[in-house]
PAMI-506351 format. One line per field, with one value per residue (C-alpha): x, y, z. Coordinates in steps of 0.5 Angstrom, whole numbers, plus 2048, in hexadecimal, padded with zeros to 3 digits. Example, Ala and Ser with C-alpha at 12.3 -4.5 7.8 and 13.67 -1.06 7.14 Angstrom:
2
xx	(819/81B)
yy	(7F7/7FE)
zz	(810/80E)
This chain:
389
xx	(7F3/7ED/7EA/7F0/7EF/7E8/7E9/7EE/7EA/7E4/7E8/7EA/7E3/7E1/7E6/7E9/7EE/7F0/7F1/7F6/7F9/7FA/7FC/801/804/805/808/80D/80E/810/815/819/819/81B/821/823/822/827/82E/82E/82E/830/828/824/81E/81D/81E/818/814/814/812/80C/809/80A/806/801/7FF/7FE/7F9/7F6/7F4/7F2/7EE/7EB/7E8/7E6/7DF/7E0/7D9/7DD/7E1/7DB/7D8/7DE/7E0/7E2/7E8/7EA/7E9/7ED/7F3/7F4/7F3/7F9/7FD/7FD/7FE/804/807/807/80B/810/810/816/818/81B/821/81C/817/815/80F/810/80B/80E/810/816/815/81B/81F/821/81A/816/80E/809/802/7FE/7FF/7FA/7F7/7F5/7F1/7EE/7EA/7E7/7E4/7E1/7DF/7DC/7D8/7D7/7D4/7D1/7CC/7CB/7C8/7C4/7C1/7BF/7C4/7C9/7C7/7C5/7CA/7CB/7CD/7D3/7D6/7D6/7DA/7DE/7E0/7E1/7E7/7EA/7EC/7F1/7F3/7F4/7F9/7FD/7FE/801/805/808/805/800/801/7FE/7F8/7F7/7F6/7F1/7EE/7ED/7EA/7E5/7E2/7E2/7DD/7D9/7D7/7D6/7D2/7CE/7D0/7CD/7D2/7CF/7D4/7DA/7D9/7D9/7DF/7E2/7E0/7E3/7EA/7EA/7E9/7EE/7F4/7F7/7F7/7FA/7FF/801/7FF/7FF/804/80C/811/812/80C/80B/811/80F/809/80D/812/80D/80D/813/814/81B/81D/821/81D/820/827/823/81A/81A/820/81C/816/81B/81F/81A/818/81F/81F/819/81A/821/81D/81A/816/818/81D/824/823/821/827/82B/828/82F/82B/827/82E/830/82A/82A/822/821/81C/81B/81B/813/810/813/814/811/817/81B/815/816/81F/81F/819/817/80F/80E/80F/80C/805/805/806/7FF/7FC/7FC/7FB/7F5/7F2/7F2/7EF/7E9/7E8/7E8/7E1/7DF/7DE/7DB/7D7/7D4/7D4/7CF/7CE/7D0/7D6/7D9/7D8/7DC/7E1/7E3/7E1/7E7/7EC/7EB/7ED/7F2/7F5/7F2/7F5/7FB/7FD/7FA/7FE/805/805/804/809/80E/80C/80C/805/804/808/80E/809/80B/806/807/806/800/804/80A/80E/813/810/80E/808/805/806/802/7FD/7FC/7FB/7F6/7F3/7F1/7F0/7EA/7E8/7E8/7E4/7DF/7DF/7E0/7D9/7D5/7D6/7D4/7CD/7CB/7CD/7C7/7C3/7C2/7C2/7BB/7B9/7BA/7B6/7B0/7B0/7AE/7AA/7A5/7A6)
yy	(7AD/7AD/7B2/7B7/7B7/7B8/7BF/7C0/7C0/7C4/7CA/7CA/7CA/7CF/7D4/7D7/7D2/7D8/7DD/7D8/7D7/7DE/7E1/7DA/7DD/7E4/7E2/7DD/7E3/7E8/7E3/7E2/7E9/7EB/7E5/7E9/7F0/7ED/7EE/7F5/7F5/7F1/7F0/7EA/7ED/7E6/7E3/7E8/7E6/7DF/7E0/7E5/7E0/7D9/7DD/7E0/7DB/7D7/7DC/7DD/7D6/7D6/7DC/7D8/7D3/7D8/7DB/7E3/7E4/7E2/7E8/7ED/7EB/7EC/7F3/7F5/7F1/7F4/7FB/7F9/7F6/7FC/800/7FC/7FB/803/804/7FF/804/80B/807/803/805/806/809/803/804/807/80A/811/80F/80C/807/801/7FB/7F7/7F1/7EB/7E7/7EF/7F0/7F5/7F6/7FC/7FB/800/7F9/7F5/7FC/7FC/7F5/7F7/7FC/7F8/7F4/7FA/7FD/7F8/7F7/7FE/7FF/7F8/7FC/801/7FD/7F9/7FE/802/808/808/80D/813/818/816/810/812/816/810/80D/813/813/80B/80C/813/80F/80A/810/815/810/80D/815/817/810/814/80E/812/80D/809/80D/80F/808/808/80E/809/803/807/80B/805/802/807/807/7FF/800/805/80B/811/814/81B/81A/818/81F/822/81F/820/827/828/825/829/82F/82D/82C/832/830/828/82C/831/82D/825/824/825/828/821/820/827/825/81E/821/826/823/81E/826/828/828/82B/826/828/824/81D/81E/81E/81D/81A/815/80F/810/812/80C/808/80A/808/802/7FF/801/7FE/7F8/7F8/7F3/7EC/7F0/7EE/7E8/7E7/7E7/7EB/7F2/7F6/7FC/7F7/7F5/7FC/7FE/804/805/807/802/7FD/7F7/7FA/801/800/7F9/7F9/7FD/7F7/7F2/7F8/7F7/7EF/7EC/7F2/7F4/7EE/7ED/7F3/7F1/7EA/7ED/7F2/7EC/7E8/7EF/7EF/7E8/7E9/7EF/7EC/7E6/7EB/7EF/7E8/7E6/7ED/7EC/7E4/7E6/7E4/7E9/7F0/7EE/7EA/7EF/7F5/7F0/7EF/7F6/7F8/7F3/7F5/7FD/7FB/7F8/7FC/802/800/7FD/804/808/803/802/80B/80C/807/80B/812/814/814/816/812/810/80A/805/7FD/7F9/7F4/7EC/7EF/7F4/7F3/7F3/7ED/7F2/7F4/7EC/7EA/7EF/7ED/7E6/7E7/7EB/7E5/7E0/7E5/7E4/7DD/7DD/7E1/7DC/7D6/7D8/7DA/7D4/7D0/7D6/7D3/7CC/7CD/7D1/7CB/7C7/7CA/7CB/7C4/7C2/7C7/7C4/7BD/7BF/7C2/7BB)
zz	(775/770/776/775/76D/76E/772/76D/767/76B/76C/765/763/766/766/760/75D/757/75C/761/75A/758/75F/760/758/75A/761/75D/758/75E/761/75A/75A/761/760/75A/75D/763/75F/761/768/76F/772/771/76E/76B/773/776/76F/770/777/776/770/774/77A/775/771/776/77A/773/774/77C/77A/774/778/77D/77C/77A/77F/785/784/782/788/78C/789/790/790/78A/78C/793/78F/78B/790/793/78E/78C/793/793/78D/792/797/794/78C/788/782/77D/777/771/774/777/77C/784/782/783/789/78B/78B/78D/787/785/782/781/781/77F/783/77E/77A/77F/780/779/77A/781/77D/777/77D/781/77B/779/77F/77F/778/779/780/77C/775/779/77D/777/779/774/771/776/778/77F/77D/777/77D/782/77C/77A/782/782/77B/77E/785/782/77C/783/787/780/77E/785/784/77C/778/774/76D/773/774/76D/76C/772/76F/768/76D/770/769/765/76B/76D/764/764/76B/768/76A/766/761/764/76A/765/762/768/76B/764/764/76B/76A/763/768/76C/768/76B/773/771/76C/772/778/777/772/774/76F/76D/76B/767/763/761/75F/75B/758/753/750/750/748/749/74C/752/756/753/758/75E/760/758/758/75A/755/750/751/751/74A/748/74B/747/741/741/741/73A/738/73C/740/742/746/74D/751/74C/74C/74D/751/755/757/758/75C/758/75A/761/764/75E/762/766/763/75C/75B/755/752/753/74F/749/749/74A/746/742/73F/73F/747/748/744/749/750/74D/74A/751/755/751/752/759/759/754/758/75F/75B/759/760/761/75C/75F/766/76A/76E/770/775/76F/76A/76E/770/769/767/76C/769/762/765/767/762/75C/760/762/75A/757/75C/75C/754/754/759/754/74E/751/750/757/75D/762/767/76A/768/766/760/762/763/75F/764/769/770/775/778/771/76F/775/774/76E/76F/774/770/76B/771/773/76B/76B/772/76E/768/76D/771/76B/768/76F/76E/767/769/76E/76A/766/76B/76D/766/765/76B/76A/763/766/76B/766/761)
């Protein structure tokens, strides 16, 4: 028993114990307001939530005793699994209730999976490794070298693209330039790249983007108005929905709109207008307080990393959060388009949970690791030191 609680007080010394707690805070702050959310409809959201949080938590532990290096190295298996589960989509994909993309797999228990999920997982590791070559070999400044990186991102972006979900690639889109500048990357090619997508406005406008896409974008300057019946009903609602709210809002399980499910999407996209009815600014300043947190406590590890593997694992989870908060919360207000993308830890959805959790796991690894490589470090400090009394 002594040998259980040993182990047990290890892992938490040498993983983040604030950061377990925020996650474990935002996840029991998500399930209060999908239960709440339930009263508009007959699914369980609730059910599939507990499923993918009770998974989830449970791989971000194995993967925080599990050593991130071990899946560096092994890069290729990550490649292989993406390619599979991208694969997986073309042959069985689905379209779910909500959505307007076939990225999506049926899953037995009258569950639904999206692989860009893990996909999205895969390439913080071969990125990581990828950026880590390149850094070693003191190349990551060369032209070549930036094109090889460009070319590893636009693969995965190609395939979730042909696939609908371009709120997905544009989040892949985030993870490769905020890589690329902390690896290094000299900002000359960011204005390139900035420059050619300026150029090429019009080609996405006519050619990538449907007209569905062309009137979200569209209806956030529609100061008529007309656009609040149709491509602007959910944003707008939304708006409404919170300021109902006020101060402390109207209570959790009492919001009449929630009830109603008068806001399109509110139990995943648009979770944090449920949070605005129900528990008010007060509720809303909470969920950013935790959101934050994490998101310091990810730069933190960035920051303390050992190495460069570390240091981009972390740099690709603090994307990925950052992003997807930045882009949800101005869907919500309607600064940004309707694009589809989730509110980290928040949002309905056992695929985004999941991805999410493991996302901290690979965090954890790298603060786990890091202290076993200071730990040795004194070590060998300790033992020189004697040697040269």
């Amino acid at each position: 028993m002594s040998k259980i609680s040993d182990n047990i007080s290890d892992f938490f010394r040498r993983t983040d114990i604030v950061l377990w707690l925020l996650t474990l805070a935002a996840v029991i702050y998500s399930l209060l307001l999908i239960s709440s959310m339930q009263r508009s409809g007959t699914y369980s959201y609730l059910r599939s939530q507990l499923v993918a949080v009770g998974l989830g938590l449970l791989l971000a532990v194995v993967i925080a005793v599990a050593d991130f290096r071990f899946l560096i190295k092994r890069w290729y298996l990550a490649a292989l699994l993406a390619a599979a589960l991208a694969a997986l989509v073309f042959v069985f994909g689905i379209r779910v209730s909500g959505t307007d993309d076939t990225a999506w797999i049926a899953i037995p228990g009258g569950f639904s999976f999206q692989p860009s999920e893990i996909i999205k997982i895969c390439f913080i590791i071969t990125f990581s490794a990828h950026l880590s070559y390149l850094s070693e070999k003191d190349r990551i400044k060369h032209p070549i070298a930036v094109m090889s990186l460009l070319l590893h991102a636009l693969v995965p972006m190609t395939i979730i693209h042909i696939q609908g979900d371009d709120g997905t690639v544009l989040i892949f889109g985030m993870i490769f330039l905020i890589m690329c500048f902390v690896a290094g990357v000299q900002l000359r090619y960011f204005a390139v790249l900035g420059g050619a997508l300026l150029i090429g406005i019009p080609l996405i406008w006519n050619l990538f983007l449907n007209d569905e896409h062309r009137n979200r974008f569209l209806a956030l300057f529609d100061l008529d108005g007309n656009a609040m019946t149709n491509y602007g009903w959910q944003q707008y609602q939304g708006k409404v929905s919170i300021a109902s709210g006020g101060l402390t809002g109207q209570g959790l399980f009492n919001g009449q709109r929630v009830a109603y499910g008068i806001v399109p999407e509110q139990e995943n996209d648009f979770i944090f207008t449920v949070v605005g009815e129900e528990l008010g600014f007060i509720g809303c300043l909470i969920v950013l307080a935790l959101l934050f947190g994490i998101i310091l406590k990810v730069i933190l590890n960035v920051k303390n990393a050992t190495c460069l593997e570390g240091r981009f694992i972390c740099t690709g989870v603090f994307a990925v959060f950052a992003s997807q908060t930045v882009i949800n919360l101005g869907m919500v207000l309607g600064f940004f388009p309707v694009i589809g993308i989730t509110l980290p830890l928040f949002s309905a959805g056992g695929s985004s949970a999941l991805s999410t959790l493991l996302c901290i796991g690979l965090v954890q690894s790298v603060r786990s690791h890091n202290i076993d490589d200071m730990d040795t470090a004194n070590i060998r400090r300790g033992s020189e030191a004697r040697i040269r009394i």
